[in-house]
C-alpha positions as a Markdown table, in Angstrom:
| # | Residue | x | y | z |
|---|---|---|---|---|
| 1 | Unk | 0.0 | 0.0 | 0.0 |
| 2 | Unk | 1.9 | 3.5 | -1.0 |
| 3 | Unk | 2.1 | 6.5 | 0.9 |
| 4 | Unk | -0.9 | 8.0 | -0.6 |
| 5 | Unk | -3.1 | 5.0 | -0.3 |
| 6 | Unk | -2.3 | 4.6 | 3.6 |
| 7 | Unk | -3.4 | 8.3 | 4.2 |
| 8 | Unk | -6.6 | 7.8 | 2.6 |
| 9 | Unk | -7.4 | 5.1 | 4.4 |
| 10 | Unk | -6.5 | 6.5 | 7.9 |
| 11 | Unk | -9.1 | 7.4 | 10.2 |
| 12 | Unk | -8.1 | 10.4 | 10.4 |
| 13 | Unk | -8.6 | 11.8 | 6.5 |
| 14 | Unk | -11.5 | 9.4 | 6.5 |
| 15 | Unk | -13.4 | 11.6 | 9.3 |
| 16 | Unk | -11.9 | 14.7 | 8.3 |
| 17 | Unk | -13.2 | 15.0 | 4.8 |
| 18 | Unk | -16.6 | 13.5 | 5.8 |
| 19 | Unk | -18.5 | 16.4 | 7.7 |
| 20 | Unk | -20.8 | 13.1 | 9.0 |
| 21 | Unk | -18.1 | 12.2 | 11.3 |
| 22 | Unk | -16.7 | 15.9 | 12.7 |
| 23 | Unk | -17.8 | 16.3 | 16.3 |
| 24 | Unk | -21.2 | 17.3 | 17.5 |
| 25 | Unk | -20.3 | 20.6 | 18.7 |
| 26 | Unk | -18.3 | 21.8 | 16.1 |
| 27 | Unk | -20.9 | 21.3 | 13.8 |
| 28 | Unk | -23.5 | 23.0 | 15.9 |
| 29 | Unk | -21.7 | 25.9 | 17.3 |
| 30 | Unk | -23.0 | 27.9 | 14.3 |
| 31 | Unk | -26.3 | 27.4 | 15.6 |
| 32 | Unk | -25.6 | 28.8 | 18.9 |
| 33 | Unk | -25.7 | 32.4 | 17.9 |
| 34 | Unk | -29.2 | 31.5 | 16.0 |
| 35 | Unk | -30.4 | 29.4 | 19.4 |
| 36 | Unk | -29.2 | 32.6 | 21.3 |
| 37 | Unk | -31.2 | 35.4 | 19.6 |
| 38 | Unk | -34.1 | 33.0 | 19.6 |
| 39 | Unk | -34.2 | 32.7 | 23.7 |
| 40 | Unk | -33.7 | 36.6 | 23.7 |
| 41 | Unk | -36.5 | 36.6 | 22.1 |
| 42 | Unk | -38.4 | 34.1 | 23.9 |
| 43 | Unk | -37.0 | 35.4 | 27.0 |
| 44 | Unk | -36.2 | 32.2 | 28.2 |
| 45 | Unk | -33.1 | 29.8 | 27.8 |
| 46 | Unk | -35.4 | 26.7 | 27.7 |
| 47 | Unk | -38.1 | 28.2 | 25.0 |
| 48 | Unk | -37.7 | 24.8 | 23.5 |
| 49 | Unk | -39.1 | 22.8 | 26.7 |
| 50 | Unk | -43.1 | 24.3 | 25.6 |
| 51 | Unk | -42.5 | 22.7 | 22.0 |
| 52 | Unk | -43.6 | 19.4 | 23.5 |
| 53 | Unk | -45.3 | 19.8 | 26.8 |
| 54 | Unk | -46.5 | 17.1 | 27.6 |
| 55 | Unk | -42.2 | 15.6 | 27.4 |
| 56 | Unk | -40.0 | 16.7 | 29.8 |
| 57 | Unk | -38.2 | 19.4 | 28.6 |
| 58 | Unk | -40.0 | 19.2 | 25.5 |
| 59 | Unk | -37.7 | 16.1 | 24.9 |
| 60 | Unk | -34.3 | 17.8 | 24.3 |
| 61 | Unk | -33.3 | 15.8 | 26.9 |
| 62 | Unk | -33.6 | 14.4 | 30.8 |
| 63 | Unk | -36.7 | 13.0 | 29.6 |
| 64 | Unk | -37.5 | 9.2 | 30.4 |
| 65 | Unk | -37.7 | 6.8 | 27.1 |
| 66 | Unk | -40.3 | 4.7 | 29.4 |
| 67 | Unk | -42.6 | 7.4 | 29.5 |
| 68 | Unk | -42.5 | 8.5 | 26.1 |
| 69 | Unk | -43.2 | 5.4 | 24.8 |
| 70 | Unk | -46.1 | 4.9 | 27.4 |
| 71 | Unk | -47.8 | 7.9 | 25.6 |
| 72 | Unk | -48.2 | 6.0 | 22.0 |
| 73 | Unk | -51.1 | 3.7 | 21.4 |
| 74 | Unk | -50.3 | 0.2 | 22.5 |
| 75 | Unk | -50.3 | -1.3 | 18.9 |
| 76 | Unk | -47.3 | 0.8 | 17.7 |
| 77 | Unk | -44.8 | -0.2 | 20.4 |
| 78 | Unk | -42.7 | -3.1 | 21.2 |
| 79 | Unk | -43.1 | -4.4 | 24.6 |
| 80 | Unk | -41.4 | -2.9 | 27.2 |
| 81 | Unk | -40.3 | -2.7 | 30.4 |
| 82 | Unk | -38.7 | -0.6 | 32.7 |
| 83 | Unk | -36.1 | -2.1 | 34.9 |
| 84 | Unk | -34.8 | 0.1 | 38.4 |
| 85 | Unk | -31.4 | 1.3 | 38.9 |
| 86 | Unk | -29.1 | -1.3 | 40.5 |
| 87 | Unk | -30.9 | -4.5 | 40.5 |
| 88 | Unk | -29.8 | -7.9 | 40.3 |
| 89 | Unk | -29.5 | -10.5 | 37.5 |
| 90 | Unk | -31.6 | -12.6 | 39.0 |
| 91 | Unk | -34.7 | -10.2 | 39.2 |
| 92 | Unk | -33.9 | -9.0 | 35.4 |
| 93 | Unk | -34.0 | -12.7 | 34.7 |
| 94 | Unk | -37.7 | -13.0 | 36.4 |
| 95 | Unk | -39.0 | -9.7 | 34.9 |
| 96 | Unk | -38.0 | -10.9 | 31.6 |
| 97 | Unk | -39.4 | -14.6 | 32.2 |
| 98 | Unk | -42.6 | -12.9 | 34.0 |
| 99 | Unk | -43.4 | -10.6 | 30.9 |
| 100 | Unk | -42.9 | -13.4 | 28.6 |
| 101 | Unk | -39.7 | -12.1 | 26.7 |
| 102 | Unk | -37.7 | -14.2 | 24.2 |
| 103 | Unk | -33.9 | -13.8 | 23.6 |
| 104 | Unk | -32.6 | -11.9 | 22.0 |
| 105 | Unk | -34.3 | -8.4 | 23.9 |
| 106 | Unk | -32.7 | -5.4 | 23.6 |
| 107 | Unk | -31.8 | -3.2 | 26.7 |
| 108 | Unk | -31.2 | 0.8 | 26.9 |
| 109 | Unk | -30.9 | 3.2 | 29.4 |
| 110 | Unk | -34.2 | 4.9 | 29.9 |
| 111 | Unk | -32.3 | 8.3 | 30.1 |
| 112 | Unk | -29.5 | 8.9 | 26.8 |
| 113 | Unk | -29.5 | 9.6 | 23.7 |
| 114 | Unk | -26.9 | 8.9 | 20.6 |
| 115 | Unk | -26.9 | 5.2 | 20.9 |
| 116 | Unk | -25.7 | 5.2 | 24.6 |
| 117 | Unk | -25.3 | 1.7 | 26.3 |
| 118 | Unk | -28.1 | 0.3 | 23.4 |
| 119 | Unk | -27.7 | -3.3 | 23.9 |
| 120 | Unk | -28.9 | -6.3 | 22.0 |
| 121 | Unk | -28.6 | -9.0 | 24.6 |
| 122 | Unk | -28.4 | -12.5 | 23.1 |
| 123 | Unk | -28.9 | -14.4 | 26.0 |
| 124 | Unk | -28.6 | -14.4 | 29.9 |
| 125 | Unk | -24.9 | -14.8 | 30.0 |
| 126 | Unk | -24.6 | -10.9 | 28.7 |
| 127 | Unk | -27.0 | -9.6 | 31.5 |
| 128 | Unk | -24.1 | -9.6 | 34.0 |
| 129 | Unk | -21.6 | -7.1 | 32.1 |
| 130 | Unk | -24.6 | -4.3 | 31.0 |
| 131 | Unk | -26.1 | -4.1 | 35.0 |
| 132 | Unk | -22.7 | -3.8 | 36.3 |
| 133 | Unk | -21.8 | -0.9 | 34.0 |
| 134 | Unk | -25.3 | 1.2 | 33.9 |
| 135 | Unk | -25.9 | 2.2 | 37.7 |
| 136 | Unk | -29.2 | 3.3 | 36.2 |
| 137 | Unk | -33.1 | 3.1 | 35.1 |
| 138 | Unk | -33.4 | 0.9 | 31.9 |
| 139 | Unk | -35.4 | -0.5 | 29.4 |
| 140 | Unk | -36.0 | -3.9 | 29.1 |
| 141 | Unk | -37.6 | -4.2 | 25.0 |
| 142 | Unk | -38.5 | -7.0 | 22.4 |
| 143 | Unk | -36.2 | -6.6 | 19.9 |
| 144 | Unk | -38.2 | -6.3 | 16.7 |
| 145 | Unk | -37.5 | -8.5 | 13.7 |
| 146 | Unk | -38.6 | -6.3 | 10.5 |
| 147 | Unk | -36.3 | -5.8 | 7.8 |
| 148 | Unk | -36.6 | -2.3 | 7.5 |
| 149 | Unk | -35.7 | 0.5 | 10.1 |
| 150 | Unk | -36.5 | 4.0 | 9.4 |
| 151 | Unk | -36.6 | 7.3 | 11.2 |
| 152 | Unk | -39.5 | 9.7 | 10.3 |
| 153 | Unk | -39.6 | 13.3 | 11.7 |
| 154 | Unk | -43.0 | 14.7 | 12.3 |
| 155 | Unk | -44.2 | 18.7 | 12.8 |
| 156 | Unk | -47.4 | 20.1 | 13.9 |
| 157 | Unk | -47.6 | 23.6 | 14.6 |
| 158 | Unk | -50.4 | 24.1 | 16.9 |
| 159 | Unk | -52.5 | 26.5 | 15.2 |
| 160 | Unk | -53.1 | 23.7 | 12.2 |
| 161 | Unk | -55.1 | 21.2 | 12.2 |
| 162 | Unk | -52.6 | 18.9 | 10.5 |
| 163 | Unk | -49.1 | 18.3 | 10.8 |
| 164 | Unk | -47.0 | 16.5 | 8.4 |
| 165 | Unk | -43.7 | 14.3 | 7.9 |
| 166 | Unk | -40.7 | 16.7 | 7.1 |
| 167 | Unk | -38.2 | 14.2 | 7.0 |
| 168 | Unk | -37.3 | 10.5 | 6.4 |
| 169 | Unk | -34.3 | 8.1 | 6.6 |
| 170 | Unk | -33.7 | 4.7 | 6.2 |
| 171 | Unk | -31.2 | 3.2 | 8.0 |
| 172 | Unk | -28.7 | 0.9 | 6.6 |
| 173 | Unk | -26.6 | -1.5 | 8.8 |
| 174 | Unk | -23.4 | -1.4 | 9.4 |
| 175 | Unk | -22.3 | -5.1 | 7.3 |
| 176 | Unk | -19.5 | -6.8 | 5.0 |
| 177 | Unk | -20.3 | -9.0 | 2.4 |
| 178 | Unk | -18.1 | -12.0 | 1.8 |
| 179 | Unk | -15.9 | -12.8 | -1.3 |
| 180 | Unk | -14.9 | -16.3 | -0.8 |
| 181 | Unk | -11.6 | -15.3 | 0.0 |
| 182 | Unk | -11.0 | -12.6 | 2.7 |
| 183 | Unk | -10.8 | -12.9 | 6.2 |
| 184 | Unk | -14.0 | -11.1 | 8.6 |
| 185 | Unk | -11.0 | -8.8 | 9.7 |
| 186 | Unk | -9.9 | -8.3 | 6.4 |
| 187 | Unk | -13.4 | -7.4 | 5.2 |
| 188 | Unk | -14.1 | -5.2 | 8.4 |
| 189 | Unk | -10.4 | -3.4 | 7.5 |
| 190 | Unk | -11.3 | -2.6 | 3.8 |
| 191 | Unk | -14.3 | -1.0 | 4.9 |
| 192 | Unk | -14.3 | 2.6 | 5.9 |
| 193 | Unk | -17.5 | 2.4 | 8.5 |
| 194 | Unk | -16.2 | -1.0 | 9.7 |
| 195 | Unk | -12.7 | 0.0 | 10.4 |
| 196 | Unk | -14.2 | 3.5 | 12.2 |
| 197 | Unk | -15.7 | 0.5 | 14.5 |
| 198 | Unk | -12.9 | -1.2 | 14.4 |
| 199 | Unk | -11.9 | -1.5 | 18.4 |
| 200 | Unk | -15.2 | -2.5 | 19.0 |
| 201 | Unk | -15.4 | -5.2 | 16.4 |
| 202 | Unk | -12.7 | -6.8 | 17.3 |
| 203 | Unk | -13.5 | -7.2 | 20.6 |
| 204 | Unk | -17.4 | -8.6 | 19.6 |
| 205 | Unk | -16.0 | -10.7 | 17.0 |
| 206 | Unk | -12.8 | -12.0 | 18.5 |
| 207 | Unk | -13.5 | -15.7 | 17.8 |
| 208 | Unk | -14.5 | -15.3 | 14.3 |
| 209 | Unk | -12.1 | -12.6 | 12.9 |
| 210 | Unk | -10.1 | -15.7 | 11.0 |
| 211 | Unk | -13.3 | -16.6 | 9.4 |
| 212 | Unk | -13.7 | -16.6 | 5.2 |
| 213 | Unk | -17.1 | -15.5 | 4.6 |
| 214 | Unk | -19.0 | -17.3 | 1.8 |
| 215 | Unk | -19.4 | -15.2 | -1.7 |
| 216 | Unk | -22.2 | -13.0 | -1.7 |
| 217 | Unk | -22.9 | -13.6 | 1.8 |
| 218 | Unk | -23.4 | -10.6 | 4.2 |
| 219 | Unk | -23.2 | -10.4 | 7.5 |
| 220 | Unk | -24.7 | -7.7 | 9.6 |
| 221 | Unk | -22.0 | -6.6 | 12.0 |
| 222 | Unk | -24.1 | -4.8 | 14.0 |
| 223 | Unk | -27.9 | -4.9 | 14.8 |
| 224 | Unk | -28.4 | -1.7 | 16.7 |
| 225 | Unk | -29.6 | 1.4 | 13.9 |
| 226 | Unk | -27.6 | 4.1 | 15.2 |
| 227 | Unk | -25.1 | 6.7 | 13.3 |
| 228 | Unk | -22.3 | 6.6 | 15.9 |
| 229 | Unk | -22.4 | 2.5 | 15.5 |
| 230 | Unk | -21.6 | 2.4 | 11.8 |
| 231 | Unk | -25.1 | 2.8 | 11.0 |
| 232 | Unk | -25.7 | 4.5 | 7.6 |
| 233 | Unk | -28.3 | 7.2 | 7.1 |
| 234 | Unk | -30.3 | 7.3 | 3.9 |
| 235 | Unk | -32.0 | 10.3 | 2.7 |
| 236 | Unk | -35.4 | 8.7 | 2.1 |
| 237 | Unk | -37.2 | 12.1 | 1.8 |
| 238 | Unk | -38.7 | 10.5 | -1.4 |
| 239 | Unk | -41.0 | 8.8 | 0.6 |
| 240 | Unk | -42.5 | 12.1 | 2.0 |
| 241 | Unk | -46.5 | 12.2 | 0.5 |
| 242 | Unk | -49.5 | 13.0 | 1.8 |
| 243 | Unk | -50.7 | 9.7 | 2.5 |
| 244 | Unk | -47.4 | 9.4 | 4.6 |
| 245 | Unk | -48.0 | 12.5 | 6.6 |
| 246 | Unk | -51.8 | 11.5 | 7.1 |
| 247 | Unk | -50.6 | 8.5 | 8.6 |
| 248 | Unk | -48.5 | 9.8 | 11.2 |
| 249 | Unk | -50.7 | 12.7 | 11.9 |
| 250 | Unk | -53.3 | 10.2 | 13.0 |
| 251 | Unk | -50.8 | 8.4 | 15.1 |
| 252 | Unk | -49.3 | 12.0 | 16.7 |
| 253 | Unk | -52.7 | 13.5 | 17.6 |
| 254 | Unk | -53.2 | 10.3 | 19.7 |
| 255 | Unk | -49.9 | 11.4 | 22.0 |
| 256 | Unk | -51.2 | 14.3 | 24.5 |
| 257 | Unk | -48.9 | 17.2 | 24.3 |
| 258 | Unk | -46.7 | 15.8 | 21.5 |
| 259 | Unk | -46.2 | 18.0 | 18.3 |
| 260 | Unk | -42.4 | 17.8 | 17.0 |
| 261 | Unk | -40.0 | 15.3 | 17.5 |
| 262 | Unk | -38.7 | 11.8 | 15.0 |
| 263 | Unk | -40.0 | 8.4 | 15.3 |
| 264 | Unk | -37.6 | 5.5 | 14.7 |
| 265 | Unk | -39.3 | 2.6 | 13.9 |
| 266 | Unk | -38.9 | -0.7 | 12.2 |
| 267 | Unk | -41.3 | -2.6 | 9.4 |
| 268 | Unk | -41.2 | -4.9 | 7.0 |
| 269 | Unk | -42.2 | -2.8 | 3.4 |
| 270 | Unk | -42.8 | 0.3 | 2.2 |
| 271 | Unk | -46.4 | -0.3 | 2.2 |
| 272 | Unk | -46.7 | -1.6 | 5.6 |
| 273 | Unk | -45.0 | 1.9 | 6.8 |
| 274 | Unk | -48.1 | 3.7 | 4.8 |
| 275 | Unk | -50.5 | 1.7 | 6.2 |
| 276 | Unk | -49.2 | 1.9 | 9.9 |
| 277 | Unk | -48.0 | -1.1 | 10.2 |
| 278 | Unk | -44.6 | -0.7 | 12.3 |
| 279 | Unk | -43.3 | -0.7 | 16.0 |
| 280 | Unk | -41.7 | 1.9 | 17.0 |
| 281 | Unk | -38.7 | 1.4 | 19.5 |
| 282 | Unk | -38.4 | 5.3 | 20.4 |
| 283 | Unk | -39.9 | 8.4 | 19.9 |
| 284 | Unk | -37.9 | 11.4 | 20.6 |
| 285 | Unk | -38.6 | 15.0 | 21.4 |
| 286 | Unk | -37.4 | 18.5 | 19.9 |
| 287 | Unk | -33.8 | 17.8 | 20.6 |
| 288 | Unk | -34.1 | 14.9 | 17.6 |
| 289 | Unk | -32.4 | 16.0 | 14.5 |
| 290 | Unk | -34.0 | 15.5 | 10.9 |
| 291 | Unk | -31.1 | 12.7 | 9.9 |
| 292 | Unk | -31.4 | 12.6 | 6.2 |
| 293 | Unk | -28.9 | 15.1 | 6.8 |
| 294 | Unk | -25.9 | 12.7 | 7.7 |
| 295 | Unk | -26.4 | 10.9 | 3.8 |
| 296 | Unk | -22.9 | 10.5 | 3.4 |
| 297 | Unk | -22.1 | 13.4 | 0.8 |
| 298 | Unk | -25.0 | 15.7 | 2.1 |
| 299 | Unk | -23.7 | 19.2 | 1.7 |
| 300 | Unk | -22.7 | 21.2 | 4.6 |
| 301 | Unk | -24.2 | 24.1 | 3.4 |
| 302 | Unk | -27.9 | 22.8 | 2.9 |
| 303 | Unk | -27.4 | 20.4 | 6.1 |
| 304 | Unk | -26.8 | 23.9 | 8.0 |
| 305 | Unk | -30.3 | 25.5 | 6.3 |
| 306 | Unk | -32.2 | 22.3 | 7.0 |
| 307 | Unk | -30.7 | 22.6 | 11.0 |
| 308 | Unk | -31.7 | 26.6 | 11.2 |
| 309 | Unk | -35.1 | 25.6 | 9.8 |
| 310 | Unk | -35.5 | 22.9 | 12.7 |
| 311 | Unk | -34.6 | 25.4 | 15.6 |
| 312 | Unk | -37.1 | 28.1 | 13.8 |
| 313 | Unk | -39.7 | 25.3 | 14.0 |
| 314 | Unk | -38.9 | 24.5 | 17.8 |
| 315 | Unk | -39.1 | 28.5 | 18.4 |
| 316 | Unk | -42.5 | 28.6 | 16.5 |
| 317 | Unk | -44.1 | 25.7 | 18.1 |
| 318 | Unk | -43.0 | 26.7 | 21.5 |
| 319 | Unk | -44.6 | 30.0 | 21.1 |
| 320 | Unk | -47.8 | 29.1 | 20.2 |
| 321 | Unk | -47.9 | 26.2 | 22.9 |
| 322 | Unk | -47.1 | 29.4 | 25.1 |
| 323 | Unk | -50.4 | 31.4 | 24.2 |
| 324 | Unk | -52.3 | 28.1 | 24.7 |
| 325 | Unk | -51.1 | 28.0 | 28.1 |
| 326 | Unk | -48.0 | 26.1 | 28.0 |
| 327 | Unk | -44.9 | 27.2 | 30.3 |
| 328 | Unk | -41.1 | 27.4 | 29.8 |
| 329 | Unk | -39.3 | 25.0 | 32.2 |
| 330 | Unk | -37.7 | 27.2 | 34.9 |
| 331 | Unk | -33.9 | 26.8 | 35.3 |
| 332 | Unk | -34.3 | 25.0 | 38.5 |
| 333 | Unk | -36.2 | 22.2 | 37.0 |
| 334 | Unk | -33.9 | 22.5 | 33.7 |
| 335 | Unk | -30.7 | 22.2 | 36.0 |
| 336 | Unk | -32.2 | 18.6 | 37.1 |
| 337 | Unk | -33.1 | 17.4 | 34.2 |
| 338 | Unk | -29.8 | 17.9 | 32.7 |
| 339 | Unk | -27.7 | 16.6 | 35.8 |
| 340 | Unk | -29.9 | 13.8 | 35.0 |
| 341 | Unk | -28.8 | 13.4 | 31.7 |
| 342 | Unk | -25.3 | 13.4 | 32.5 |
| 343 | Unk | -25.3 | 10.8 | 35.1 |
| 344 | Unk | -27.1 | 8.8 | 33.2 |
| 345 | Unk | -24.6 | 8.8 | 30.4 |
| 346 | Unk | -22.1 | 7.3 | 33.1 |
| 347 | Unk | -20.8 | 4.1 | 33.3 |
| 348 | Unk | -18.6 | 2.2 | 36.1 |
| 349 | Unk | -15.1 | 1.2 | 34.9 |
């Protein structure tokens, strides 16, 4: 491999000239002037806790996943449970054999965001390590087996009758597909995601990394649909029709309170998803992005716009929630809810 070639390959160049992979707050810092002259405005640092009122915090974070989820109608969620903080295998073992679970489940923390400590757990042997790193709340949830995971963002302004679906993405999982003659490692190694996730791999697929996958064959490296796991984002706006935004309109005005925030879901077609036909694992609040945006290739520049649009729409929202009768959060209560947060995001070494 010359000079050139192992440069291009490094993770380094590889994050560097994919905007996708630049850090969170360097990519939202322009946004801070624009969030900044909007709470002047509002008079009010959390303005964007009245865009869902009925979430804590509107959803932008703090809030607990459990409760969320307990708003939606029964036939659109996977079951779930909520398991307290520091509490033995033995009693996550009868919860799950009480409520009737089947291995694999997955578990979550029921405060986080970004992925954080989402688990698929195969069997009971993997209980031990997840409760003696998460000091905290979590979710106990069937995993849901449909082919097709998508997120779908959904705005209502409160003074219309309808809201719509603003933007879609379908998520593609981080996999390699076999030649016949490579190595797993190999194959994870010539891939740019993959070898991004490479210190994790390893360690998940330490028996198998020797292994020559079959021609054609693919293997899903890993099962959990989120952007910091490998997890590709597909613009999917082409999805967006009326039909579409009927659909989760209907499903919306059934959550009290609820009026902006991205539903990620799995199903098994395209029509199934037009027809209501899905589970949705999580639904998340105002501080949910619109993810078409992290298409590999999205522009910058029109990723930017589509981000100043989605803080206009949590200012707009807020304010009309306000003249209904909704309040700002006070900073007290904002102060907990984000201590909350970051505790939660703690693990024990």
């Amino acid at each position: 491999m010359s000079i050139v070639e192992k440069v291009r390959r490094s993770n380094f160049y590889i994050k560097v000239t994919s905007w996708e992979y630049w850090p969170f707050g360097f990519v939202q810092f322009p946004l801070f002037i624009y969030f900044s002259w909007l709470a002047i405005r509002s008079r009010s640092l959390l303005f964007f806790s009245a865009s869902n009122p009925a979430i804590a915090m509107g959803g932008m974070f703090g809030e607990s996943k459990y409760e969320v989820l307990k708003k939606i109608p029964g036939q659109y969620i996977p079951k779930t449970i909520l398991i307290a903080a520091n509490t033995s295998r033995q009693y996550v073992l009868e919860a799950i054999a009480k409520n009737n679970f089947q291995f694999p489940v997955i578990f979550k923390p029921d405060v986080g965001e970004r992925g954080f400590m989402v688990k698929k757990i195969k069997s009971e042997h993997d209980i031990d390590s997840y409760i003696a790193q998460l000091p905290f709340p979590f979710l106990v949830q069937e995993f849901v087996d449909r082919p097709l995971e998508f997120s779908i963002f959904y705005t209502r302004f409160p003074q219309d009758n309808e809201g719509k679906v603003t933007s879609v993405v379908l998520k593609e999982m981080l996999n390699v597909v076999g030649n016949g003659r490579s190595t797993l490692q190999e194959l994870i190694l010539a891939k740019d995601r993959a070898k991004l996730q490479w210190n994790t791999l390893k360690i998940t697929y330490h028996g198998r990394l020797e292994e020559i996958l079959p021609n054609e064959e693919t293997l899903e490296l890993v099962s959990i649909g989120n952007h910091c796991l490998g997890t590709m984002f597909l613009d999917a706006s082409h999805l967006i029709n009326s039909k579409l935004s009927e659909v989760f309109d209907a499903i919306s005005k059934q959550i009290d309170g609820f009026y902006f925030g991205r539903y990620d879901l799995r199903c098994n077609t395209n029509d199934d998803l037009y027809e209501g036909k899905i589970k949705v694992m999580e639904l998340n609040g105002c501080g949910a992005e619109p993810s078409h945006i992290y298409q590999p290739g999205f522009p910058l520049g029109k990723a930017f716009g589509v981000l100043f649009n989605h803080w206009q729409n949590i200012f707009t929202i807020a304010q009309q929630n306000v003249k209904n009768g909704a309040t700002y959060t006070s900073l007290q209560d904002g102060l907990h809810y984000y201590n909350k947060f970051k505790m939660s995001t703690q693990i024990k070494k």
